[in-house]
C-alpha positions in Angstrom: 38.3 -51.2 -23.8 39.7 -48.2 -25.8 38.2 -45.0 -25.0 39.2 -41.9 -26.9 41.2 -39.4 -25.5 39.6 -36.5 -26.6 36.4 -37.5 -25.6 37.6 -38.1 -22.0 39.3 -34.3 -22.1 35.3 -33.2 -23.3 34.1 -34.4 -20.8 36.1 -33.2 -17.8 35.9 -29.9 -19.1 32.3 -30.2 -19.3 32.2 -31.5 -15.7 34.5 -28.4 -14.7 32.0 -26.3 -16.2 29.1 -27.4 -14.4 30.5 -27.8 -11.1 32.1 -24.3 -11.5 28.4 -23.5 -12.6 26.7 -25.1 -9.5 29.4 -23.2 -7.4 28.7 -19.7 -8.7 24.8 -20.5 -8.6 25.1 -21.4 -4.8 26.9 -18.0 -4.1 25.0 -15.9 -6.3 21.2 -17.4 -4.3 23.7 -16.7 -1.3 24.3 -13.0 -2.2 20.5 -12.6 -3.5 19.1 -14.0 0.2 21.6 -12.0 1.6 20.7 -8.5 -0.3 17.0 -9.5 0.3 17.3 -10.1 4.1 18.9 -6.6 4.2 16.8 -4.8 2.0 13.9 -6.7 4.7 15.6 -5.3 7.5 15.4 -1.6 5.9 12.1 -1.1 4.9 10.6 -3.2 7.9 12.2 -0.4 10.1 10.3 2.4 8.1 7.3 0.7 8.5 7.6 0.8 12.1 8.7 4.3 12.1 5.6 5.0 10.7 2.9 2.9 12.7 4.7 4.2 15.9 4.0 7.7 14.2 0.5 7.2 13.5 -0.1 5.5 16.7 0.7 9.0 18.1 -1.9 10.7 16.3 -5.0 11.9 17.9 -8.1 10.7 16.9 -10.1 13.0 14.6 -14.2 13.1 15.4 -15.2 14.7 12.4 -18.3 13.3 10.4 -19.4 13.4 7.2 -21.8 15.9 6.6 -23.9 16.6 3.4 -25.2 20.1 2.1 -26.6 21.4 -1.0 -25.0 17.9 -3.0 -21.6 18.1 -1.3 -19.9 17.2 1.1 -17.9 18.1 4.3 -17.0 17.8 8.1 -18.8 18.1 11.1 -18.2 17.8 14.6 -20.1 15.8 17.2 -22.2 18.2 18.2 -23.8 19.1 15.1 -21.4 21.8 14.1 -19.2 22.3 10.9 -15.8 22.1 10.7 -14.9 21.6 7.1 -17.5 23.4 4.5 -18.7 20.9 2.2 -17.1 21.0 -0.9 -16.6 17.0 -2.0 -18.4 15.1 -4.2 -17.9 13.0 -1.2 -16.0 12.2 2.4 -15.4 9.4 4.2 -14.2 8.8 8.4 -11.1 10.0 9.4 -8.3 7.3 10.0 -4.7 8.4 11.6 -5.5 11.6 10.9 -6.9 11.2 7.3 -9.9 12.1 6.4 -10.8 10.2 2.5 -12.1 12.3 0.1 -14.0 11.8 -3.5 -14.1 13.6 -6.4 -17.3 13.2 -8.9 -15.0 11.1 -11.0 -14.5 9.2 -8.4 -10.9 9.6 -8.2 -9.6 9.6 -4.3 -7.3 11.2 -2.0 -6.7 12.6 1.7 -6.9 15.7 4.0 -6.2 16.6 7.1 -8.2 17.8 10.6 -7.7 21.5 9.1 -9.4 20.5 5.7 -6.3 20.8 4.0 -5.6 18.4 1.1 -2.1 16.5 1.9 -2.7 13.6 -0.7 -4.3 14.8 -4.0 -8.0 13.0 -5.6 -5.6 10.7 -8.4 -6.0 7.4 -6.7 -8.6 5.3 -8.7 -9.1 3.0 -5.5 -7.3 3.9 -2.3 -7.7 2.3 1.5 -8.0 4.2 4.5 -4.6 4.1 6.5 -3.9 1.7 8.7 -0.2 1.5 10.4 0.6 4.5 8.6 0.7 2.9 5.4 -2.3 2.4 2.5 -2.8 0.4 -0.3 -3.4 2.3 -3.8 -4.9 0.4 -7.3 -5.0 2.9 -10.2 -4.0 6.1 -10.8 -5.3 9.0 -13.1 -2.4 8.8 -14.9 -1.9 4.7 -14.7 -4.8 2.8 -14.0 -2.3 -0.5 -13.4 0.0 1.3 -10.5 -0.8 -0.6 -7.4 1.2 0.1 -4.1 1.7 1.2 -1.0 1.4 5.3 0.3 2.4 6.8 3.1 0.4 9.3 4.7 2.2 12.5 2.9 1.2 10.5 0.1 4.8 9.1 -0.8 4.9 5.9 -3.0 7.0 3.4 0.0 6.4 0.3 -2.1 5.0 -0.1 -6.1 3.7 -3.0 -7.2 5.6 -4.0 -10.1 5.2 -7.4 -12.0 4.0 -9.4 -9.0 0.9 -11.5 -9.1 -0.6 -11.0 -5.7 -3.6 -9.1 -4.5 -4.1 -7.5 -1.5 -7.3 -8.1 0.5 -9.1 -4.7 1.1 -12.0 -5.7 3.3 -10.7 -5.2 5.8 -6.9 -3.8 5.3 -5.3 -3.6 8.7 -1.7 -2.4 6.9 2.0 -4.5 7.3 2.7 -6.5 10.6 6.5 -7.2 10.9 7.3 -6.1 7.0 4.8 -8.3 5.6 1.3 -8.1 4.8 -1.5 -11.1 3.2 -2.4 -11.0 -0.2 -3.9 -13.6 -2.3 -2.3 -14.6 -5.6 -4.4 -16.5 -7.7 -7.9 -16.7 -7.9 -10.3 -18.5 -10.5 -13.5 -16.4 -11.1 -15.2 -19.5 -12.5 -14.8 -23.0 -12.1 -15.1 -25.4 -15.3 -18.1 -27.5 -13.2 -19.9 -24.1 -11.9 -23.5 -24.2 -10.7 -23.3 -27.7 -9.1 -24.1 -26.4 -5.8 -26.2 -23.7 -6.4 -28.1 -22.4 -4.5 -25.2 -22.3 -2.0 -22.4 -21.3 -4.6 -19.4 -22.3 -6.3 -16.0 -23.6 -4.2 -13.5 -20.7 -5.7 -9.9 -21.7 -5.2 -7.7 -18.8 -3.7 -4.1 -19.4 -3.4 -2.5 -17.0 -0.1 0.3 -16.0 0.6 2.6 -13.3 2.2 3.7 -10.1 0.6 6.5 -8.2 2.3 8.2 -4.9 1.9 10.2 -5.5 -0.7 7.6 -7.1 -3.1 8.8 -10.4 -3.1 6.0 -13.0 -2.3 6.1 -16.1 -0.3 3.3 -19.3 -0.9 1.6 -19.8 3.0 -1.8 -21.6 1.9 -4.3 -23.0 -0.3 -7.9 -22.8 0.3 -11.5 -22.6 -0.7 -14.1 -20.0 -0.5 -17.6 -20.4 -1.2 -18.9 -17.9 -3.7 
């Protein structure tokens, strides 16, 4: 059987190149895994630092406290410690104290009623390891991340699908925190169980502190 020549030199070329593409692909996932694992390692550390730093912290018992349509801080005995002056306050947390403006934008102070993290948050978490979880700004009502508790952006949530789940929030454990990534707000056969309420697919997974996402499960809630 005659085969052509040429055709023979075409296609060990074309062999060479995908082999020496397969090659380069291996080394170059190799190199990514390896630059992730690192980058991992570094910002699991800082997370650490800082729940071993707010673990430190006293607890503040100061309570909200209304007067004349605002807002402040009182002790337990009745007494107040920081005038009212917010639209509205919430509990302290790690030495936070959450506070509201009438537009509703958020931010934090401190024991001594100083403001340390400005009102520009749209929705913003209480801290929890030192670390809370930001969705909207004033400026960008799309920037979702993570701030520390001087209010420094440690991780922004940039292109990734995955939601983190607020109620409650109990911060990172070793670099990674839960989110879920997909949910359906409707299902094509709703209302078959009603009065009970529709099975709403969530898929979860793990988010850790470099943004990438991993799958863990798939389950259904009962809306």
């Amino acid at each position: 059987m005659f085969v052509n020549k040429r055709y023979i030199r075409y296609g060990l070329i074309g062999s060479f190149f995908l082999i020496s593409y397969l090659f380069y692909q291996q080394i170059y996932q190799k190199w990514s895994e390896e630059k992730h694992q690192k980058a991992l390692r570094a910002c699991t550390t800082t997370l650490q630092n800082l729940r071993s730093e707010a673990s430190k912290i006293k607890p503040v018992n100061l309570y909200p406290v209304q007067q004349n349509g605002k807002y402040g801080y009182k002790n337990g005995y009745g007494k107040i410690m920081i005038q009212p002056q917010f639209h509205r306050t919430e509990l302290f947390h790690e030495g936070r104290g959450q506070i509201i403006d009438r537009n509703w934008f958020q931010g934090f102070i401190n024991a001594k009623g100083e403001i340390v993290i400005p009102q520009e948050f749209r929705g913003v978490t209480d801290f929890a390891g030192g670390v809370a979880y930001f969705s909207g700004t004033r400026e960008d009502p799309k920037k979702r991340g993570f701030i520390d508790r001087n209010g420094n952006i440690i991780l922004e949530l940039r292109n990734v699908d995955a939601h983190i789940e607020t109620f409650p929030y109990s911060g990172f454990n070793n670099g990674r925190i839960t989110a879920y990534l997909h949910k359906h707000e409707s299902v094509p056969w709703g209302g078959f169980l009603f009065p009970y309420g529709n099975p709403v697919p969530r898929v979860y997974g793990s988010l850790d502190c470099t943004g990438k996402v991993t799958f863990e499960e798939f389950v259904w809630t009962i809306f």
